[in-house]
mmCIF file of the N, C-alpha and C atoms, coordinates in Angstrom:
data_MODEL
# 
_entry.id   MODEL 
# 
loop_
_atom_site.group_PDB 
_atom_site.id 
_atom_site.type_symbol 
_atom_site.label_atom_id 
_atom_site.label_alt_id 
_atom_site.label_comp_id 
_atom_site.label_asym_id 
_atom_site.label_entity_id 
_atom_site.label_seq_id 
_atom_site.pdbx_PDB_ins_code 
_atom_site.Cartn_x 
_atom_site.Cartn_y 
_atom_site.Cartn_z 
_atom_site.occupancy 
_atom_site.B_iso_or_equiv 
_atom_site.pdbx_formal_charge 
_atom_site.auth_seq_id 
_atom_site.auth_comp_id 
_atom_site.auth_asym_id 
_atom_site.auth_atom_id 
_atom_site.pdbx_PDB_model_num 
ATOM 1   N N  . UNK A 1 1  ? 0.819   -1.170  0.000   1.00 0.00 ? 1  UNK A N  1 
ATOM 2   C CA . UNK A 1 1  ? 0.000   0.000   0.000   1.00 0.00 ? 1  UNK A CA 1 
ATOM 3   C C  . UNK A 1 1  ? 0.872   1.246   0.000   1.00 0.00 ? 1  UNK A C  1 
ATOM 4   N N  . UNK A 1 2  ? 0.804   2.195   -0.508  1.00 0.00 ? 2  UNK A N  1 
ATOM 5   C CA . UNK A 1 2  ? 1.069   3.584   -0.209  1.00 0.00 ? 2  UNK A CA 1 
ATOM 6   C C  . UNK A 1 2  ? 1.137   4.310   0.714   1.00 0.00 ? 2  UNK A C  1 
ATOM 7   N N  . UNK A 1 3  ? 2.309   4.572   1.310   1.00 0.00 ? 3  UNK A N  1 
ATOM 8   C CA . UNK A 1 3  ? 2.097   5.549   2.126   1.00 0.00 ? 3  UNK A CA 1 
ATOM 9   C C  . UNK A 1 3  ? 2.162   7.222   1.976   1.00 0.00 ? 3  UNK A C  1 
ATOM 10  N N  . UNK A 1 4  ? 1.949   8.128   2.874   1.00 0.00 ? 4  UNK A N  1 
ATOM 11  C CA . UNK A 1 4  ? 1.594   9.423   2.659   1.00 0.00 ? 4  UNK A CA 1 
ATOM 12  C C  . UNK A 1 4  ? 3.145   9.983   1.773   1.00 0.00 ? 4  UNK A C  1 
ATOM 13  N N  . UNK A 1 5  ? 4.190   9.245   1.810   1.00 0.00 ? 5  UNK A N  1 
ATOM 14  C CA . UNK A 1 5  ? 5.325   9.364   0.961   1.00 0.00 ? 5  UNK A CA 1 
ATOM 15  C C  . UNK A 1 5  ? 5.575   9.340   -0.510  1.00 0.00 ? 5  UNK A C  1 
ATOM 16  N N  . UNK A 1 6  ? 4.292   8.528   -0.859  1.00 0.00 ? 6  UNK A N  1 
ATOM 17  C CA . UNK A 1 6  ? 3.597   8.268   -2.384  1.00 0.00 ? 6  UNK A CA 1 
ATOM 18  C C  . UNK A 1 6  ? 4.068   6.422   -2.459  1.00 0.00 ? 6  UNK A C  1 
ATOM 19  N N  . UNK A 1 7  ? 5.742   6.550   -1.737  1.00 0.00 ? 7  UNK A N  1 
ATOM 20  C CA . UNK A 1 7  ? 5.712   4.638   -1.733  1.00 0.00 ? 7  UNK A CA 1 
ATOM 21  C C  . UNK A 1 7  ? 4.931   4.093   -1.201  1.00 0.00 ? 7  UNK A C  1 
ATOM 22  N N  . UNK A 1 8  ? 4.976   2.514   -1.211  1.00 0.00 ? 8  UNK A N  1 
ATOM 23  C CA . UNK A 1 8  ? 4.766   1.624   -1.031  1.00 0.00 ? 8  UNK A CA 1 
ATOM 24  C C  . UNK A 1 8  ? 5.176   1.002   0.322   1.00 0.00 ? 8  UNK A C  1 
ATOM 25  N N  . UNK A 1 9  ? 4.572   0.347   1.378   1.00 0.00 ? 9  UNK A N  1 
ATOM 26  C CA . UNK A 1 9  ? 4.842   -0.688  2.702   1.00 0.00 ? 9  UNK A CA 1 
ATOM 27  C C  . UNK A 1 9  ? 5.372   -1.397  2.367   1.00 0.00 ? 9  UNK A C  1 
ATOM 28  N N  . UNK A 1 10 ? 6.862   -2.122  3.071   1.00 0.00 ? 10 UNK A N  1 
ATOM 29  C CA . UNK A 1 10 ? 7.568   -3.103  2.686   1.00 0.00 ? 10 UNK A CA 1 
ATOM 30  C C  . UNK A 1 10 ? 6.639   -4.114  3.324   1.00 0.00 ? 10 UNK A C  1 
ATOM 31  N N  . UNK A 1 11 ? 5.185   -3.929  3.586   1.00 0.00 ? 11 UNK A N  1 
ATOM 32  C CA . UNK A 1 11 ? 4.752   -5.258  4.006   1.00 0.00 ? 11 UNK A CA 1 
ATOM 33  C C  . UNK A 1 11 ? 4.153   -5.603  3.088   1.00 0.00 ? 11 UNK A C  1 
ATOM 34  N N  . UNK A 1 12 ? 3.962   -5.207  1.730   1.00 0.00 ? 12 UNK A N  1 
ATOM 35  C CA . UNK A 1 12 ? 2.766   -5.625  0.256   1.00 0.00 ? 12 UNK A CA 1 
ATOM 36  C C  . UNK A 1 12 ? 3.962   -6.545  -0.198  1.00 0.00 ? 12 UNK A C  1 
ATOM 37  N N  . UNK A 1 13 ? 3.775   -7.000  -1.130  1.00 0.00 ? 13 UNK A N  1 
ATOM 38  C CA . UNK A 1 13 ? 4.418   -8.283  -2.115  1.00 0.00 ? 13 UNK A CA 1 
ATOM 39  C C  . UNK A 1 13 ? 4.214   -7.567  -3.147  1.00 0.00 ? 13 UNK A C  1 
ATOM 40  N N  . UNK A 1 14 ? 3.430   -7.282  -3.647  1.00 0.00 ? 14 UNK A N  1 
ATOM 41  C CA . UNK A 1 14 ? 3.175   -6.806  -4.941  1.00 0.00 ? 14 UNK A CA 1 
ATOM 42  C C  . UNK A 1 14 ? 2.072   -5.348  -4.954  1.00 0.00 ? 14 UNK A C  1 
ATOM 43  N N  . UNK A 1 15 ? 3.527   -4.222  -5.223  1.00 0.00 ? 15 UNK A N  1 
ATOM 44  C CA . UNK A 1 15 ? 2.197   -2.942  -5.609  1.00 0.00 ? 15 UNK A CA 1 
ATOM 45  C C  . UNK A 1 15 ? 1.362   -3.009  -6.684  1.00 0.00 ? 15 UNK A C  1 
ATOM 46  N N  . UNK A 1 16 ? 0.521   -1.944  -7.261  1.00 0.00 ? 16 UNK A N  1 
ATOM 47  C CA . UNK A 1 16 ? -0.280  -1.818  -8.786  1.00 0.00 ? 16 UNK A CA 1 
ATOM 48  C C  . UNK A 1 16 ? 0.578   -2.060  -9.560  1.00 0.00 ? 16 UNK A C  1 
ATOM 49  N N  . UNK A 1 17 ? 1.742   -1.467  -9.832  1.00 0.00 ? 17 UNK A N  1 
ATOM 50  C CA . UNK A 1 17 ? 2.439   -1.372  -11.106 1.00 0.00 ? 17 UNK A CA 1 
ATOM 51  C C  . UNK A 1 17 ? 2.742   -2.721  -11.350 1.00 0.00 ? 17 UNK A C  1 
ATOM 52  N N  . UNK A 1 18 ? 3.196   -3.387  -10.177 1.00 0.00 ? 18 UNK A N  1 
ATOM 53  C CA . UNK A 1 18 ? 4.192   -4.873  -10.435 1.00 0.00 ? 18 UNK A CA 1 
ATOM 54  C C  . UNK A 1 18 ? 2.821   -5.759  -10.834 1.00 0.00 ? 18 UNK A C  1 
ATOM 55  N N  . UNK A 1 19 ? 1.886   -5.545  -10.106 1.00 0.00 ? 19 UNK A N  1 
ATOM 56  C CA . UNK A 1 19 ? 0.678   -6.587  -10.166 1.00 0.00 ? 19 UNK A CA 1 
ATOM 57  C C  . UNK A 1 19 ? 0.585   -6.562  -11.652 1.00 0.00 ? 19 UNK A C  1 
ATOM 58  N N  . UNK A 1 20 ? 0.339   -5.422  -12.793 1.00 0.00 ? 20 UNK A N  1 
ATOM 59  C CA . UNK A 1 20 ? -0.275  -4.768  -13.641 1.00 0.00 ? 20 UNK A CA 1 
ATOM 60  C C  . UNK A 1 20 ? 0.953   -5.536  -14.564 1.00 0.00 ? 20 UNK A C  1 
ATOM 61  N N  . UNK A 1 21 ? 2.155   -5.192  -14.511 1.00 0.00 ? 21 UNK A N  1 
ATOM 62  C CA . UNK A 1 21 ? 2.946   -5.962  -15.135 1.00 0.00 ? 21 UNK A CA 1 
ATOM 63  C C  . UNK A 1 21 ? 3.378   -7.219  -15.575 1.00 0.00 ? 21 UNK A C  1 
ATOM 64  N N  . UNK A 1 22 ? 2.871   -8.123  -14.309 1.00 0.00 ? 22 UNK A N  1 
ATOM 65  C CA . UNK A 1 22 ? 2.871   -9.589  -14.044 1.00 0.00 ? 22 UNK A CA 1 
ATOM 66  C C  . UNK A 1 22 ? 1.646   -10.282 -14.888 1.00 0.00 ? 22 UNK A C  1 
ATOM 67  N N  . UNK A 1 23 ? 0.295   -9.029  -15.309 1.00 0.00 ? 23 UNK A N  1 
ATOM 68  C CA . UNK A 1 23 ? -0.859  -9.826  -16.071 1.00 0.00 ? 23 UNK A CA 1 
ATOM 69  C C  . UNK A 1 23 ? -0.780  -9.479  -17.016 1.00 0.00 ? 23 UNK A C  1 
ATOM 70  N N  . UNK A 1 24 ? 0.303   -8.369  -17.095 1.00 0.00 ? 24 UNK A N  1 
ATOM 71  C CA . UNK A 1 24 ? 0.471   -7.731  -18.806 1.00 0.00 ? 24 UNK A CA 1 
ATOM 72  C C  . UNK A 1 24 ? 1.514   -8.638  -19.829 1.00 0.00 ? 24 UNK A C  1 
ATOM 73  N N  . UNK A 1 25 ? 2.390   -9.535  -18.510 1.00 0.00 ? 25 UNK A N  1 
ATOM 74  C CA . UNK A 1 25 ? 3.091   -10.569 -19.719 1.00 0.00 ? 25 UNK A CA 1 
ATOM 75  C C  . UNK A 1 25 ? 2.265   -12.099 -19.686 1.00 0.00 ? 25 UNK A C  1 
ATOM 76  N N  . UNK A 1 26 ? 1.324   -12.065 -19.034 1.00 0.00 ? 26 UNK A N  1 
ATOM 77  C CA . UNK A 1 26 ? 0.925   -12.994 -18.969 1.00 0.00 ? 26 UNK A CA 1 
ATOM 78  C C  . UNK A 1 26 ? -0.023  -13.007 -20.153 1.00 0.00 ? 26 UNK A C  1 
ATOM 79  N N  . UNK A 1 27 ? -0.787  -11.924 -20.172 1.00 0.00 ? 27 UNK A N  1 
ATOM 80  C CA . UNK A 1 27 ? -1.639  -11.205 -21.579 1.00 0.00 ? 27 UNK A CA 1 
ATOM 81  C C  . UNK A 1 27 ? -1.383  -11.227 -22.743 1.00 0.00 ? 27 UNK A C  1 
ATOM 82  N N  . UNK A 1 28 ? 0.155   -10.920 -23.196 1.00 0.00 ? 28 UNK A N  1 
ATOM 83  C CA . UNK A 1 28 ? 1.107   -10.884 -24.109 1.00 0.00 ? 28 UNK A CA 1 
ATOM 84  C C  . UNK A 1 28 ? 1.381   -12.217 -24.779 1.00 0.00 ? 28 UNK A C  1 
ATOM 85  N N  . UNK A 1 29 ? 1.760   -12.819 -23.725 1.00 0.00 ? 29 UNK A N  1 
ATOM 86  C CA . UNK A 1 29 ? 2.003   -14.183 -23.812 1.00 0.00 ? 29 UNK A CA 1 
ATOM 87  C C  . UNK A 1 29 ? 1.251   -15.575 -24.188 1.00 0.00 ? 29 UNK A C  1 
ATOM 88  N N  . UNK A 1 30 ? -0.289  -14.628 -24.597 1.00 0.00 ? 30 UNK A N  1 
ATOM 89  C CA . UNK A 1 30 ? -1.610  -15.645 -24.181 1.00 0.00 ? 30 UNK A CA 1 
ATOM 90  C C  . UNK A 1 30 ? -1.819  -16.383 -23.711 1.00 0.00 ? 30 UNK A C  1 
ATOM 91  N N  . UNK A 1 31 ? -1.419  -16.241 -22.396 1.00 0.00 ? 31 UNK A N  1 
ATOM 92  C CA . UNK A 1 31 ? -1.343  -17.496 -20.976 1.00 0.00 ? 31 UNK A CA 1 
ATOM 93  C C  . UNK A 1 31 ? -2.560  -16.714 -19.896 1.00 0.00 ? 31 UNK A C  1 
ATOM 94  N N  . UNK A 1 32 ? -3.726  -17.387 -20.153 1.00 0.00 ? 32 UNK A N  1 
ATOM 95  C CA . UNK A 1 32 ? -4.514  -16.755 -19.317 1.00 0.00 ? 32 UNK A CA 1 
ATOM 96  C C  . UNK A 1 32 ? -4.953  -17.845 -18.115 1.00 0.00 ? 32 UNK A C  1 
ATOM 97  N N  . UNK A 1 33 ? -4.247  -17.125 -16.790 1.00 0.00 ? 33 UNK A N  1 
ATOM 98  C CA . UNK A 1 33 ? -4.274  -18.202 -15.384 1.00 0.00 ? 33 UNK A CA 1 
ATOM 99  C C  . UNK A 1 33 ? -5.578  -17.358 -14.749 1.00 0.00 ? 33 UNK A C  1 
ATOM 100 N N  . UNK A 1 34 ? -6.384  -18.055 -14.857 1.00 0.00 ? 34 UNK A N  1 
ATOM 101 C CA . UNK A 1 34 ? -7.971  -17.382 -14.088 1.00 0.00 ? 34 UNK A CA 1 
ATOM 102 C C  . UNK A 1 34 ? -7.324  -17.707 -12.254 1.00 0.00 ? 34 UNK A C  1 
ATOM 103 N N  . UNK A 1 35 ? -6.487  -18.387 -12.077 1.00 0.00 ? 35 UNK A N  1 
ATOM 104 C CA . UNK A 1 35 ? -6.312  -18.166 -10.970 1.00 0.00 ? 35 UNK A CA 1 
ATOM 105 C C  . UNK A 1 35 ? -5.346  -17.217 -10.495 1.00 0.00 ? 35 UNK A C  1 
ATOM 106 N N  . UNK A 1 36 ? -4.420  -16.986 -11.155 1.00 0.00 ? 36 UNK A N  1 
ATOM 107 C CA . UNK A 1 36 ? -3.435  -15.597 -11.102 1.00 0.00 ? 36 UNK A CA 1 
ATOM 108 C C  . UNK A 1 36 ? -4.118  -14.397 -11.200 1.00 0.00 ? 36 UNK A C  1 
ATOM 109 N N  . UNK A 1 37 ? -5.275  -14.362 -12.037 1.00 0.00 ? 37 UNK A N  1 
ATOM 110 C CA . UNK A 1 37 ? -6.094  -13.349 -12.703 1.00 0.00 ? 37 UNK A CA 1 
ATOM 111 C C  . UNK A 1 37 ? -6.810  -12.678 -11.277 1.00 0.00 ? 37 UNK A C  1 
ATOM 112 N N  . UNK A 1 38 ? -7.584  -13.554 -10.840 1.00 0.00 ? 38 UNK A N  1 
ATOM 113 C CA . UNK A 1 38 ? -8.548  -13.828 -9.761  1.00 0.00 ? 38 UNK A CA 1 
ATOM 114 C C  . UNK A 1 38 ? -8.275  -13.190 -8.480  1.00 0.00 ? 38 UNK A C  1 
ATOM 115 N N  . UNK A 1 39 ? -6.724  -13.866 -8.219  1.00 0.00 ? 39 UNK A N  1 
ATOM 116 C CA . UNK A 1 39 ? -5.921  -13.491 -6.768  1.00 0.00 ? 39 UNK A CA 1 
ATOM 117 C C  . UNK A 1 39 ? -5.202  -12.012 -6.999  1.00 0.00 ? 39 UNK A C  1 
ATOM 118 N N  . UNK A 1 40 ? -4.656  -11.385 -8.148  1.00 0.00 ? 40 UNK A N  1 
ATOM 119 C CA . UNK A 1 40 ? -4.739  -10.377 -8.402  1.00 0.00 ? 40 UNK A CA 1 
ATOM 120 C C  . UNK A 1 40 ? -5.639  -9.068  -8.535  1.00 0.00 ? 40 UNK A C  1 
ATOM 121 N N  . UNK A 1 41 ? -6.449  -9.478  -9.059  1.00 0.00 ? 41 UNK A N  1 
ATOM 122 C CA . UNK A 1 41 ? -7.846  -8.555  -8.773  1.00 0.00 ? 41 UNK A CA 1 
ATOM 123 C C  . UNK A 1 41 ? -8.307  -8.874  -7.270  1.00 0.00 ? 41 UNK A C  1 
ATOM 124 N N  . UNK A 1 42 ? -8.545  -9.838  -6.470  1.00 0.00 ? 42 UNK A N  1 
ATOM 125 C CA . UNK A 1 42 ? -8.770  -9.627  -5.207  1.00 0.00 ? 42 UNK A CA 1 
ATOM 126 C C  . UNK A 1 42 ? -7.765  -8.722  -4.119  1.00 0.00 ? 42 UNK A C  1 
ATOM 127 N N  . UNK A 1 43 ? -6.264  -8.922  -4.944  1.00 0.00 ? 43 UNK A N  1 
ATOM 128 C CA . UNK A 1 43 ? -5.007  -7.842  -3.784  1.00 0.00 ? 43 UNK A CA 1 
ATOM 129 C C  . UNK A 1 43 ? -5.469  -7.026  -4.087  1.00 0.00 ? 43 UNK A C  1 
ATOM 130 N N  . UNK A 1 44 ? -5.681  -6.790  -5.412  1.00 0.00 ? 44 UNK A N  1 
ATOM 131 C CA . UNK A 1 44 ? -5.409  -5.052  -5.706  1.00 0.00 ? 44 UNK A CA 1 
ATOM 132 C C  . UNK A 1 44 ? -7.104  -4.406  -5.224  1.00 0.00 ? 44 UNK A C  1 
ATOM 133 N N  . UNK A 1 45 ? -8.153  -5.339  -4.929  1.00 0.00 ? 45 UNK A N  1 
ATOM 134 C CA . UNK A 1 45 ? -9.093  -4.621  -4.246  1.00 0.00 ? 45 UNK A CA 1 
ATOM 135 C C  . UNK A 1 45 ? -8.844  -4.372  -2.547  1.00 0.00 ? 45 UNK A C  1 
ATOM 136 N N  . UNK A 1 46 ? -7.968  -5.385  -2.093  1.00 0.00 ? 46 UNK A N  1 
ATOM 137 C CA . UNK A 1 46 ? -7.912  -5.274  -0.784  1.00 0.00 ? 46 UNK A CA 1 
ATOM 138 C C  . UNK A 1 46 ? -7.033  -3.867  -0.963  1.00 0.00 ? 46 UNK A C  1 
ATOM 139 N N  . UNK A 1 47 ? -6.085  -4.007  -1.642  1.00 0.00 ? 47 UNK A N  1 
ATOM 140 C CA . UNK A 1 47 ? -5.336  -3.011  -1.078  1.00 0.00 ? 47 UNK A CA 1 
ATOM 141 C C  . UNK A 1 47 ? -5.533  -1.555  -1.642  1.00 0.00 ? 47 UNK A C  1 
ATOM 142 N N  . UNK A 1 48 ? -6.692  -1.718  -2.228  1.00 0.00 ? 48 UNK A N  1 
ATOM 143 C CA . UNK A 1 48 ? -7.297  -0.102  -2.661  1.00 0.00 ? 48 UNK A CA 1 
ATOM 144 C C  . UNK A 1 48 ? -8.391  0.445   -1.669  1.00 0.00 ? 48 UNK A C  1 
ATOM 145 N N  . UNK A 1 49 ? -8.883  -0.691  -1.202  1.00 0.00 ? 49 UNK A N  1 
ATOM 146 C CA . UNK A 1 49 ? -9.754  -0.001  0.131   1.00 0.00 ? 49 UNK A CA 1 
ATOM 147 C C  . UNK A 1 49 ? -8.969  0.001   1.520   1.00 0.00 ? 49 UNK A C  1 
ATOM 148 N N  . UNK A 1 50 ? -8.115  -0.511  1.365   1.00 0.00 ? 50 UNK A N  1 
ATOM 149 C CA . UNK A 1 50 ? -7.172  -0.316  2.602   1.00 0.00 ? 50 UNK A CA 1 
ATOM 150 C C  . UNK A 1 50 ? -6.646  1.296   2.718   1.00 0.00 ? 50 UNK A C  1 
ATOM 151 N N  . UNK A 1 51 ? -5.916  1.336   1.182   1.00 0.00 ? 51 UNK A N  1 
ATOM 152 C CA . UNK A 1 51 ? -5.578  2.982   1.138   1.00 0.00 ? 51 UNK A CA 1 
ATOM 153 C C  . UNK A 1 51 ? -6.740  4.153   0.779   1.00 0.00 ? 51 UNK A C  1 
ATOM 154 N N  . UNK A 1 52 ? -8.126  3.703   0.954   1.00 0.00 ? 52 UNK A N  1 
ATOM 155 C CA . UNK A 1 52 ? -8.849  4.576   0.880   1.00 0.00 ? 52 UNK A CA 1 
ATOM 156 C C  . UNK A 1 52 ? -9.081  4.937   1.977   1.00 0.00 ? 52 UNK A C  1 
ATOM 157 N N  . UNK A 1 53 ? -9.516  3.749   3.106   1.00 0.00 ? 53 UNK A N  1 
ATOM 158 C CA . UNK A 1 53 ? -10.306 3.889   4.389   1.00 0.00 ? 53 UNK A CA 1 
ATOM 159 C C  . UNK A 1 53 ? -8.807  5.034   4.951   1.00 0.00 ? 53 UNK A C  1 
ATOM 160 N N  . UNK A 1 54 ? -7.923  4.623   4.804   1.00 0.00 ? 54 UNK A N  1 
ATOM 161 C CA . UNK A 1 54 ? -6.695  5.687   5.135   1.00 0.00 ? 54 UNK A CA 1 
ATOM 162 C C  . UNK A 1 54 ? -6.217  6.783   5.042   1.00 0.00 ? 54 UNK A C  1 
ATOM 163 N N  . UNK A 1 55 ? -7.228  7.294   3.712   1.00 0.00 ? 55 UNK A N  1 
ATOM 164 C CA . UNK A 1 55 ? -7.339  8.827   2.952   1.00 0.00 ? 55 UNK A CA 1 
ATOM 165 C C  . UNK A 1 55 ? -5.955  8.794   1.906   1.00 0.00 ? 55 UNK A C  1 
ATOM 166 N N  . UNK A 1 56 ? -6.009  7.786   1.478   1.00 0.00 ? 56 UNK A N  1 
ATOM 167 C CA . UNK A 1 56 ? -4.795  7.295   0.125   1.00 0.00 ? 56 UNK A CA 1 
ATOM 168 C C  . UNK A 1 56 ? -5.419  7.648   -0.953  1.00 0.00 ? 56 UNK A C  1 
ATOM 169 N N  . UNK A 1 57 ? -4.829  6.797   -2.094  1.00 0.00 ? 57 UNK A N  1 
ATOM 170 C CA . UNK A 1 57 ? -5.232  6.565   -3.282  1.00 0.00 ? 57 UNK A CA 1 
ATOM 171 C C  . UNK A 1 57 ? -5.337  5.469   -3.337  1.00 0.00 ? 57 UNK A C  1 
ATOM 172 N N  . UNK A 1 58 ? -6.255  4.575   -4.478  1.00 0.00 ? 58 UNK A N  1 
ATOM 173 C CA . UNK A 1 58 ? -5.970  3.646   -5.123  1.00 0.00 ? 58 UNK A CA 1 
ATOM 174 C C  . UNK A 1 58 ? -4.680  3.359   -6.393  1.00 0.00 ? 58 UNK A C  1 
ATOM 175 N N  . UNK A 1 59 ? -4.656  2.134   -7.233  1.00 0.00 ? 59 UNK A N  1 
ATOM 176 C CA . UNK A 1 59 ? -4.136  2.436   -8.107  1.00 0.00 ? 59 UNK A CA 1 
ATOM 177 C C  . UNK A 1 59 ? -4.240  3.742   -8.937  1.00 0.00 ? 59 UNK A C  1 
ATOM 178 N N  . UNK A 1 60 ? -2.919  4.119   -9.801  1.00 0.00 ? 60 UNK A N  1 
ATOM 179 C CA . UNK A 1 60 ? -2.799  5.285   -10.299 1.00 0.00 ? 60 UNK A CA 1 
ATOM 180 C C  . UNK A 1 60 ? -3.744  4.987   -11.806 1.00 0.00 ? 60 UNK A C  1 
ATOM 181 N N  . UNK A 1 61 ? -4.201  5.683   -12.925 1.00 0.00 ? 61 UNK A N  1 
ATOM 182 C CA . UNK A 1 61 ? -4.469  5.766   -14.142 1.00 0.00 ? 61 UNK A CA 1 
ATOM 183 C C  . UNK A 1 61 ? -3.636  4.936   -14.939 1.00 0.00 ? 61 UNK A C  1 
ATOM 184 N N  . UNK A 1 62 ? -2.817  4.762   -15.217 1.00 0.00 ? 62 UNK A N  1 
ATOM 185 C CA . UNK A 1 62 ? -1.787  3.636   -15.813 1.00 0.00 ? 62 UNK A CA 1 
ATOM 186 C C  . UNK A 1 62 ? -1.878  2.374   -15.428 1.00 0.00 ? 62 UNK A C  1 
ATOM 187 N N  . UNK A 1 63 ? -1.668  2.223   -14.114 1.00 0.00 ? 63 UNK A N  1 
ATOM 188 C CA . UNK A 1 63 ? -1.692  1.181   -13.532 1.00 0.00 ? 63 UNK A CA 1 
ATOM 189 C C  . UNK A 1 63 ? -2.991  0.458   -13.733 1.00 0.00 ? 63 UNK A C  1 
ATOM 190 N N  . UNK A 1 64 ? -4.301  0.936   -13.554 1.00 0.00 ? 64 UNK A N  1 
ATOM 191 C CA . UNK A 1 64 ? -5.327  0.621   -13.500 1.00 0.00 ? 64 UNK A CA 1 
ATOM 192 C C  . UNK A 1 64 ? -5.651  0.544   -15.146 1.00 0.00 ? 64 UNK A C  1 
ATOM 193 N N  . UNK A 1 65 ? -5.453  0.807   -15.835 1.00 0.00 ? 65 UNK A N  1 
ATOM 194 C CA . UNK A 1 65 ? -6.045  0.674   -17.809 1.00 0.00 ? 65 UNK A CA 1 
ATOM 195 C C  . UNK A 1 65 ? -4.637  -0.376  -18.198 1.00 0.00 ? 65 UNK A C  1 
ATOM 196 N N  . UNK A 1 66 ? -3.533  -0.594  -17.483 1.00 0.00 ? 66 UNK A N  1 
ATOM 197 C CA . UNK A 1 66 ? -2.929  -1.931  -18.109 1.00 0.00 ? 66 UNK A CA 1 
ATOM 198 C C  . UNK A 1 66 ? -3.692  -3.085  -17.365 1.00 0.00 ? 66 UNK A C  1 
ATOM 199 N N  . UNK A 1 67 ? -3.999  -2.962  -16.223 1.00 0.00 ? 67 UNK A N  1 
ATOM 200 C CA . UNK A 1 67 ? -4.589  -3.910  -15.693 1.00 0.00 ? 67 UNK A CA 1 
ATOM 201 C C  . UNK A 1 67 ? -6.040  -4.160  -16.146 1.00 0.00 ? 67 UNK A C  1 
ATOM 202 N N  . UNK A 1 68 ? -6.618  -3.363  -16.431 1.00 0.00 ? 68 UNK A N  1 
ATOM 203 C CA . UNK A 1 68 ? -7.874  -3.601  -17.764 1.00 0.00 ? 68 UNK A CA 1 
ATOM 204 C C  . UNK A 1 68 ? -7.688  -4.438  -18.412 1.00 0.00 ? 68 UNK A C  1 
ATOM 205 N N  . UNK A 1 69 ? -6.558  -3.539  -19.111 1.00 0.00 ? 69 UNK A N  1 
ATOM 206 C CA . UNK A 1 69 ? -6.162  -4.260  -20.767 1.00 0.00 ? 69 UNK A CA 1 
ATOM 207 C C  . UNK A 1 69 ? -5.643  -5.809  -20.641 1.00 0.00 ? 69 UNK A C  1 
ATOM 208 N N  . UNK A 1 70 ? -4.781  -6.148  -19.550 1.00 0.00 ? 70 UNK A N  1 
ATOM 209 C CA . UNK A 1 70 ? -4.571  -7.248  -18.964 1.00 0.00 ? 70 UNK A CA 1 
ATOM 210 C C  . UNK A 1 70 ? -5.660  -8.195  -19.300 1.00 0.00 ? 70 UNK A C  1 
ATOM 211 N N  . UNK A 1 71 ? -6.883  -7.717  -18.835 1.00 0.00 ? 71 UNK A N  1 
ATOM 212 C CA . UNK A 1 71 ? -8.116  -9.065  -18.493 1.00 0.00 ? 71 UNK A CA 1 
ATOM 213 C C  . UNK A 1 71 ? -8.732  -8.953  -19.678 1.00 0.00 ? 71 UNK A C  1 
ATOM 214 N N  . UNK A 1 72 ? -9.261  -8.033  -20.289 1.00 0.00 ? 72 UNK A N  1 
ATOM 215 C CA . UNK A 1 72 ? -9.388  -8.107  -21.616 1.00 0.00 ? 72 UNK A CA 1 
ATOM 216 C C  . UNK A 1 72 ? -8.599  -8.500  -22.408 1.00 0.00 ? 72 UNK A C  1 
ATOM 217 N N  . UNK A 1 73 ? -7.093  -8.582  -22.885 1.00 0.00 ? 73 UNK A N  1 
ATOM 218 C CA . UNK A 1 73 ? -6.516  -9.413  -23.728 1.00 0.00 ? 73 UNK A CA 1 
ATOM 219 C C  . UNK A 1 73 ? -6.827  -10.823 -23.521 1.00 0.00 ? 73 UNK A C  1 
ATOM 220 N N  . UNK A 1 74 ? -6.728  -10.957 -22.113 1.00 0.00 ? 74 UNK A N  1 
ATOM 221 C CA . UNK A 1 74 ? -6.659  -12.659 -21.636 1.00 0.00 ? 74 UNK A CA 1 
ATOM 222 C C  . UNK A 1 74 ? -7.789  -13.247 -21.802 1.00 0.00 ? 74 UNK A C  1 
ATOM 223 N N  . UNK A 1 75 ? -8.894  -12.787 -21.951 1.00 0.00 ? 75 UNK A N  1 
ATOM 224 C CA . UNK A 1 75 ? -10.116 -12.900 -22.193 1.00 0.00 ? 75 UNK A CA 1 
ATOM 225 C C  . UNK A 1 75 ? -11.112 -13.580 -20.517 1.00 0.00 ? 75 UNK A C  1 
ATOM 226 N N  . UNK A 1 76 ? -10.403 -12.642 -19.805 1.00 0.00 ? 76 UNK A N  1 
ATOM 227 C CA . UNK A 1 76 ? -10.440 -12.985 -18.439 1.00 0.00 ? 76 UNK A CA 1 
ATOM 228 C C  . UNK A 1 76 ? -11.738 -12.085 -17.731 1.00 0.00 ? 76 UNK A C  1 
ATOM 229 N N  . UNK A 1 77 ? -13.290 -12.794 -17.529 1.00 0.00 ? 77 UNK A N  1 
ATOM 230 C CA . UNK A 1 77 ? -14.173 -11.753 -17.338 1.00 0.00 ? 77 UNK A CA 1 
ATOM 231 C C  . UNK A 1 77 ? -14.753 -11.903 -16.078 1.00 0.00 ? 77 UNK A C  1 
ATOM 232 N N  . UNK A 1 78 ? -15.473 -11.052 -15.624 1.00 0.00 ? 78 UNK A N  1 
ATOM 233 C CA . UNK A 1 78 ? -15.721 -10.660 -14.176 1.00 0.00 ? 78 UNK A CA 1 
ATOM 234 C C  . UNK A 1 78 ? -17.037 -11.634 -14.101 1.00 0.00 ? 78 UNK A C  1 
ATOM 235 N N  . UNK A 1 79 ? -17.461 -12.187 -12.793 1.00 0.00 ? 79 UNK A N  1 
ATOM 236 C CA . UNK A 1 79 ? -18.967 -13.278 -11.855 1.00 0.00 ? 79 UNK A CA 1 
ATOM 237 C C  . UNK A 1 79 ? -19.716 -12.692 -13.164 1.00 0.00 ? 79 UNK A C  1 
ATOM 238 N N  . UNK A 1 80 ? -20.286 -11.094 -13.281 1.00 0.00 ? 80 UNK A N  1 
ATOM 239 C CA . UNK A 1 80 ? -21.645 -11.056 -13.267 1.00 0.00 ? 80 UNK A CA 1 
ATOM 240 C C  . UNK A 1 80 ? -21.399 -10.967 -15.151 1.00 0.00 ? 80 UNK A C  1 
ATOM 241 N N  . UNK A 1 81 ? -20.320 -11.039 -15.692 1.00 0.00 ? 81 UNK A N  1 
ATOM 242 C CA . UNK A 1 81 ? -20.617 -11.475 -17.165 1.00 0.00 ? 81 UNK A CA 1 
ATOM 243 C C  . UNK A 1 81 ? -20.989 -12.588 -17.334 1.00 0.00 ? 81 UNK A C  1 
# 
């Protein structure tokens, strides 16, 4: 998560950017892991309401439209499709 510094807690594993990167070669690659997919979209929700309830940000604009583009290349779609 972010702190008021703009970094990141050395307690996350994976910020937006790295998450966003990790589904963008996976995307590339046409290797679509619905379970990589899945557990990724669940961090990056935990850890966007974590830095909200905190008066943070979520992911940045970049971060968040590769990670789009991510699930859409992979053909990776959300419960209520």
């Amino acid at each position: 998560m972010r702190n008021d510094g703009g970094t990141y807690s050395t307690n996350t594993v994976f910020n937006p950017q790295e998450m966003a990167s990790v589904l963008w070669a996976y995307a590339k690659a046409n290797r679509a892991d619905d379970a990589l997919f899945s557990t990724v979209a669940a961090e990056l929700i935990r850890q966007t309401g974590y830095a909200l309830e905190r008066g943070g940000q979520g992911p940045r604009p970049q971060e968040l439209s590769n990670t789009i583009w991510a699930f859409a290349t992979a053909g990776i779609r959300g419960e209520q499709q």
